[in-house]
C-alpha positions as CSV (number, residue, x, y, z in Angstrom):
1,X,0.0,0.0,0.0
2,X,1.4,3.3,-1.1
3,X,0.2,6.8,0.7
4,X,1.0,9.8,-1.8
5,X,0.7,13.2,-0.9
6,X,0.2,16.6,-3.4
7,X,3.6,17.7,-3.7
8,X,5.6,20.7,-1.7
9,X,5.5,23.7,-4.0
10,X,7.6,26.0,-2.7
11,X,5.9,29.2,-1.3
12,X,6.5,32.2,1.1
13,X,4.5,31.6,4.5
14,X,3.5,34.6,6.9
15,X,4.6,34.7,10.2
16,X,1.6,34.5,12.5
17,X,1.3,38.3,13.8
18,X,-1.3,37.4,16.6
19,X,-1.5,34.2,19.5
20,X,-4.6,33.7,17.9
21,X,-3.2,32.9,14.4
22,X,-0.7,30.7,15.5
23,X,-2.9,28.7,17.2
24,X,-4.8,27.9,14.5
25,X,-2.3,27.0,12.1
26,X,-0.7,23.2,12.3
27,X,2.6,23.3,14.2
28,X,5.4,21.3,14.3
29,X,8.2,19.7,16.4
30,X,11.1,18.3,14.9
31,X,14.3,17.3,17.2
32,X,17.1,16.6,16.0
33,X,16.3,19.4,13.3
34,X,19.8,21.2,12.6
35,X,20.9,18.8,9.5
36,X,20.2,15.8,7.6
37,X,17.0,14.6,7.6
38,X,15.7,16.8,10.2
39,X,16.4,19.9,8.4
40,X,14.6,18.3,5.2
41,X,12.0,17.5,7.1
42,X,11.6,21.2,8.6
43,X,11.5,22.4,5.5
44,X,9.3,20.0,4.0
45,X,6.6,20.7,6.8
46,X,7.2,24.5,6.3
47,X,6.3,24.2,2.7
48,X,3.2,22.7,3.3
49,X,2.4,25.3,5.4
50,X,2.7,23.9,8.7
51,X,4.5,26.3,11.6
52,X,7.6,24.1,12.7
53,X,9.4,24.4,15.5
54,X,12.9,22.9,14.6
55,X,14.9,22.4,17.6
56,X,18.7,20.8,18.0
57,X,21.1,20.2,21.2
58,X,23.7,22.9,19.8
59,X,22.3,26.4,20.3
60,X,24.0,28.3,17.2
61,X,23.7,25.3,14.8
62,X,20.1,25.5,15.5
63,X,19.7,29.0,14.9
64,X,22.1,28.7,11.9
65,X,19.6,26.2,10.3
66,X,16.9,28.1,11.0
67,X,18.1,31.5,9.4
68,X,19.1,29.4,6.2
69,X,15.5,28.1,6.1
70,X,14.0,31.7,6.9
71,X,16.5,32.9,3.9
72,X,15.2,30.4,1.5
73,X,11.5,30.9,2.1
74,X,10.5,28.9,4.8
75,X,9.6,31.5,7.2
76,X,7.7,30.3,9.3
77,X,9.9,28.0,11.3
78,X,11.8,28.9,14.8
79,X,14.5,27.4,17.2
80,X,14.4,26.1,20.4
81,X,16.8,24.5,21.8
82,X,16.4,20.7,23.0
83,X,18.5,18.0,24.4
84,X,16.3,14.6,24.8
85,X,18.5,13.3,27.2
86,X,18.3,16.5,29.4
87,X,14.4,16.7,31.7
88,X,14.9,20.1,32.0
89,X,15.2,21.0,28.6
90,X,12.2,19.0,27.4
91,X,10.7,20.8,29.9
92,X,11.4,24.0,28.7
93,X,10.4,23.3,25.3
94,X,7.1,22.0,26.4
95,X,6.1,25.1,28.4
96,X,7.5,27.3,25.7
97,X,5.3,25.2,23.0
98,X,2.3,25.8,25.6
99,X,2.5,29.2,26.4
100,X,3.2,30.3,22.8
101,X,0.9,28.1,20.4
102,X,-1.5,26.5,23.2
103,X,-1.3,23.0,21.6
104,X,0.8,21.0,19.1
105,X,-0.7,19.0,15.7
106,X,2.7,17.0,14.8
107,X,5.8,15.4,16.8
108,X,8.7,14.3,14.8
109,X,11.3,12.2,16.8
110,X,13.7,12.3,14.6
111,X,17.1,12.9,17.1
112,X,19.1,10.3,17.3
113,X,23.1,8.6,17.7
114,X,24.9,5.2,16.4
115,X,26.4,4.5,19.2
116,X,29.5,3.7,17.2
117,X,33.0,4.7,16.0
118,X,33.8,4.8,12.4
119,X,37.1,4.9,10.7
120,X,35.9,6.6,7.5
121,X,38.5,5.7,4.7
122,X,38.2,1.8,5.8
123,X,34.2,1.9,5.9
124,X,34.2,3.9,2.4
125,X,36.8,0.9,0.7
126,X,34.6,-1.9,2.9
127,X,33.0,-4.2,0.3
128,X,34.2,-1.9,-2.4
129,X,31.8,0.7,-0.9
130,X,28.7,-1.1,0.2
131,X,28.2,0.1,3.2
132,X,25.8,-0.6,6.2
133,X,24.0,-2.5,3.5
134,X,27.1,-5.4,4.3
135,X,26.9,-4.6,8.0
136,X,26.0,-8.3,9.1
137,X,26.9,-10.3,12.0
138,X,28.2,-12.3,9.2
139,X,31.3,-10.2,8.6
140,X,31.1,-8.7,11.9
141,X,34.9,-10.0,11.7
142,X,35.8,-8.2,8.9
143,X,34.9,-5.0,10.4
144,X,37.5,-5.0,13.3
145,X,39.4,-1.8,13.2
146,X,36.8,-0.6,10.8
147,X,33.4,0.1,13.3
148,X,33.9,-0.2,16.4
149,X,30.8,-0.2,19.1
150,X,32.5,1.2,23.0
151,X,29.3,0.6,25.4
152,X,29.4,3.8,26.6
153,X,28.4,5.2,23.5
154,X,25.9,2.5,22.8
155,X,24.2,3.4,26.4
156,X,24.1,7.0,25.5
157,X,23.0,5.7,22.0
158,X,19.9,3.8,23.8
159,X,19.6,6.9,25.8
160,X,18.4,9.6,23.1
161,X,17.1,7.2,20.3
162,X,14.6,5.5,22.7
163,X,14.6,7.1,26.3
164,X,14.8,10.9,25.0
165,X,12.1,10.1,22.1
166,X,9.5,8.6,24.9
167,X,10.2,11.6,27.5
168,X,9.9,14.0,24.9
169,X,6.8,11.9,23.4
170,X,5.3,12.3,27.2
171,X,5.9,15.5,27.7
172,X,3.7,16.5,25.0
173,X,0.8,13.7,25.1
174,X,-1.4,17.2,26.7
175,X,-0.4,19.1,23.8
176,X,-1.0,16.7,21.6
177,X,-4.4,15.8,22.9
178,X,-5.6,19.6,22.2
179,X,-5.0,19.0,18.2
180,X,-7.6,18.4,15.6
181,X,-5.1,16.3,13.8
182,X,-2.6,15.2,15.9
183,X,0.6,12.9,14.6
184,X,3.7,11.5,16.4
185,X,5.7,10.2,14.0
186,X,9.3,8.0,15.0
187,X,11.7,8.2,12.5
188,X,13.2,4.6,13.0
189,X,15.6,2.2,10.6
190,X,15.4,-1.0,8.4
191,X,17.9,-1.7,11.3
192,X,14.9,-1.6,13.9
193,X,13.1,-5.0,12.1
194,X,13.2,-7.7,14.4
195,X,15.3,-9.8,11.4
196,X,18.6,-8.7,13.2
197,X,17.9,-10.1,16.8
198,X,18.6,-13.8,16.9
199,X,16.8,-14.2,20.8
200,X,13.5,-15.7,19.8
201,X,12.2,-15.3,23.4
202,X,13.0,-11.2,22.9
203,X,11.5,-11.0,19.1
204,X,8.2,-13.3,20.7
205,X,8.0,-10.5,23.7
206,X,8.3,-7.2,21.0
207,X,5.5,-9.2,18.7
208,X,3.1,-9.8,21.4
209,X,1.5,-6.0,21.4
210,X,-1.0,-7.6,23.5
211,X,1.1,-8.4,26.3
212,X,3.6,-6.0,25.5
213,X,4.2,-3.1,28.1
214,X,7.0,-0.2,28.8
215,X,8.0,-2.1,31.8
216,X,9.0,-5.5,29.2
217,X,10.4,-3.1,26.7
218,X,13.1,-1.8,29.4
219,X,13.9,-5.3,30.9
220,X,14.7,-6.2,27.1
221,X,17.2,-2.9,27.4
222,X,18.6,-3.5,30.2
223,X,18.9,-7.3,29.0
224,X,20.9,-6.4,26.4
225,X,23.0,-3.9,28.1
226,X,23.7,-6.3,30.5
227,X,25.0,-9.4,27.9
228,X,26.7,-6.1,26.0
229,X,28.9,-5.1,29.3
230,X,29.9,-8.9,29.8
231,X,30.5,-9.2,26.0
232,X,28.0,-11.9,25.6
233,X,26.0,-10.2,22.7
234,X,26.8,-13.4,20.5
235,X,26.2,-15.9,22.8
236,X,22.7,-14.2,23.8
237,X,21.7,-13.8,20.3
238,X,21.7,-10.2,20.2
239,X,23.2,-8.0,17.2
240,X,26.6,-8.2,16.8
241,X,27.2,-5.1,14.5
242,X,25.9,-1.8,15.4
243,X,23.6,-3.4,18.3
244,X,22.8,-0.7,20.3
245,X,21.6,1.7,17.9
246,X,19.4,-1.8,16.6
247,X,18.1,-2.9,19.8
248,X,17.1,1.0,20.4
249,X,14.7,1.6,16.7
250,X,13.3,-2.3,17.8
251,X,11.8,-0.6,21.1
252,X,11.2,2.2,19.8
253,X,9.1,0.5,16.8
254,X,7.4,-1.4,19.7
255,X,6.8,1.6,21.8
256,X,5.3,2.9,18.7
257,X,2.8,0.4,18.4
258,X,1.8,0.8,22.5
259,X,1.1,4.6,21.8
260,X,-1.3,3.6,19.0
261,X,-3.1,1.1,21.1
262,X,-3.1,3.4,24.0
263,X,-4.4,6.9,22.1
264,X,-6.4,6.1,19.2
265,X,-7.0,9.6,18.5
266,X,-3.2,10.3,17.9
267,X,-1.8,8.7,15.0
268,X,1.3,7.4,15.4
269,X,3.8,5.8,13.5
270,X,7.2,4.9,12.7
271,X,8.9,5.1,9.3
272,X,12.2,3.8,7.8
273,X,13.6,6.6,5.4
274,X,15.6,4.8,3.4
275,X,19.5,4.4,3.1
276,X,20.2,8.1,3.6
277,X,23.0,10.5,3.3
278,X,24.1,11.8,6.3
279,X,25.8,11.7,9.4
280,X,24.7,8.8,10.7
281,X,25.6,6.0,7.7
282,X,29.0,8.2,7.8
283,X,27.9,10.1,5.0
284,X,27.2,6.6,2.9
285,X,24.0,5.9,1.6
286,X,21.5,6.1,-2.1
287,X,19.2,8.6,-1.3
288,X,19.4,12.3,-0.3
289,X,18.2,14.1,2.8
290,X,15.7,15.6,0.4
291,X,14.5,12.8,-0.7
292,X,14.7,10.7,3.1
293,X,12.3,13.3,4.3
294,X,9.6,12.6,2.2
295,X,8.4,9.6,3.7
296,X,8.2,11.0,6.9
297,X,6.7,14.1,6.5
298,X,3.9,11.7,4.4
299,X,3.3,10.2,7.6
300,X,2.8,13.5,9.3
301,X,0.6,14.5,6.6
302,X,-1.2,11.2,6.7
303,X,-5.4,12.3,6.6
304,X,-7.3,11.1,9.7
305,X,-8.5,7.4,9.3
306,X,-5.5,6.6,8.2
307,X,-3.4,3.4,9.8
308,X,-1.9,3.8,13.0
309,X,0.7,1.8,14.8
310,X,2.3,0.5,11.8
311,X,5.8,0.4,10.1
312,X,6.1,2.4,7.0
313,X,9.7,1.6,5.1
314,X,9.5,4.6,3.1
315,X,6.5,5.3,1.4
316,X,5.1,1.5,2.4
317,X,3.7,-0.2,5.1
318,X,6.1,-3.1,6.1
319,X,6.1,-5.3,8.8
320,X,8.0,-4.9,11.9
């Protein structure tokens, strides 16, 4: 099944003048919003004349990306500055989002880290330039020296892909509540499916959405942060190659589907972008921000009766 959407045309939007106005437009959140897909995404919204609120961890990259989009047409967008992993700044946002616009129509959770080292110039030569797409546990022993996965970073990879998109996700349930339309949309990973975990028990708990709860979702975490600490990742059937960052899109795909059953007057998703260009496949990849954003920002856009608590790889639904 394929959902297309008119396309952007590019056009000047007003900046509301009054409370009043902005409240009745759509608005936006987008973390994560400074580059890559993010920024796409921003501008994508912003073309369909949504307001968005594109916020990043880094103050003056966040305001940079915002005056190029301001420069370029898209005026309608603004910067607040958000770090997932930090409760007082989703805080901050949330009262700011309040106090300013009274309710919010669309949450992208789009932040998010690999929880891995890369030595570039061996990645780029690895498999004459295939990329993640020959990441497998298979030749998880042909990537020594070339990816590396310290657990520090894959607990602080966990940490914002998962824990900061649910906290930021909660803090704006009220908001989200208030909106005629209202979307959450997780922009996960063909490395979420549950093809790459190898612990039936875990893949049985993540497909059984009607036993399923938060609580089982972080005692599969801390599971596998356990078994990744003791370096028993193999022997626990967990992913050997960027496993962190995998295990983190698998709960959040799950957590998706909870949401849905939970508010079935929020549509909520998550989407797979495709093989992107950017800073997170180390600048590998087919497709363009450009054209990684469109998918989700078609699931933003999605018109009410539309699915919800599904898996959309690109522009499709898939299956989890």
């Amino acid at each position: 099944m394929v959902y297309i959407l008119g396309i952007c045309r590019p056009q000047v939007i007003m900046a509301s003048t009054t409370e009043k106005a902005s409240t009745e437009k759509r608005v936006a959140i987008v973390t994560g919003g400074n580059k890559g897909i993010g920024l796409e995404i921003c501008r994508q919204l912003a073309l369909n004349d949504i307001t968005v609120i594109l916020t990043a961890r880094n103050e003056s990259r966040g305001v940079e990306a915002v005056e190029k989009l301001n420069v370029s047409g898209c005026v309608d967008v603004v910067f607040h500055q958000l770090d997932v992993k930090d409760p007082a700044s989703v805080a901050r946002l949330a009262e700011f989002v309040e106090s300013r616009f009274k309710k919010l129509d669309i949450l992208v959770n789009n932040a998010a880290e690999n929880g891995i080292i890369v030595n570039y110039d061996a990645f780029r030569a690895f498999k004459d330039g295939a990329g993640y797409e020959e990441v497998y546990d298979k030749n998880a022993h042909l990537l020594t020296g070339i990816i590396e996965q310290p657990y520090n970073l894959g607990e602080e990879c966990i940490k914002t892909n998962y824990y900061g998109a649910k906290a930021v996700t909660e803090a704006f349930l009220p908001l989200l509540q208030l909106s005629s339309s209202p979307r959450i949309v997780n922009v996960s990973s063909n490395y979420g499916e549950l093809q790459w975990i190898h612990n039936e028990k875990v893949k049985a708990e993540f497909l059984d959405i009607d036993n399923l709860t938060e609580e089982k979702i972080d005692g599969i975490i801390q599971r596998f942060l356990k078994d990744f600490k003791a370096n028993k990742l193999s022997e626990n059937g967990w992913p050997l190659t960027v496993g962190a960052y995998k295990v983190s899109k698998a709960a959040m795909n799950a957590y998706t589907r909870l949401l849905a059953r939970k508010f079935s007057n929020i549509l909520v998703n998550c989407v797979h972008p495709g093989y992107v260009i950017t800073d997170i496949t180390s600048d590998t990849g087919h497709l363009t921000p450009e054209e990684g954003a469109r998918a989700p920002v078609m699931v933003a856009l999605l018109p009410n009766n539309s699915p919800s608590g599904v898996f959309f790889s690109r522009m499709e639904i898939s299956s989890f």
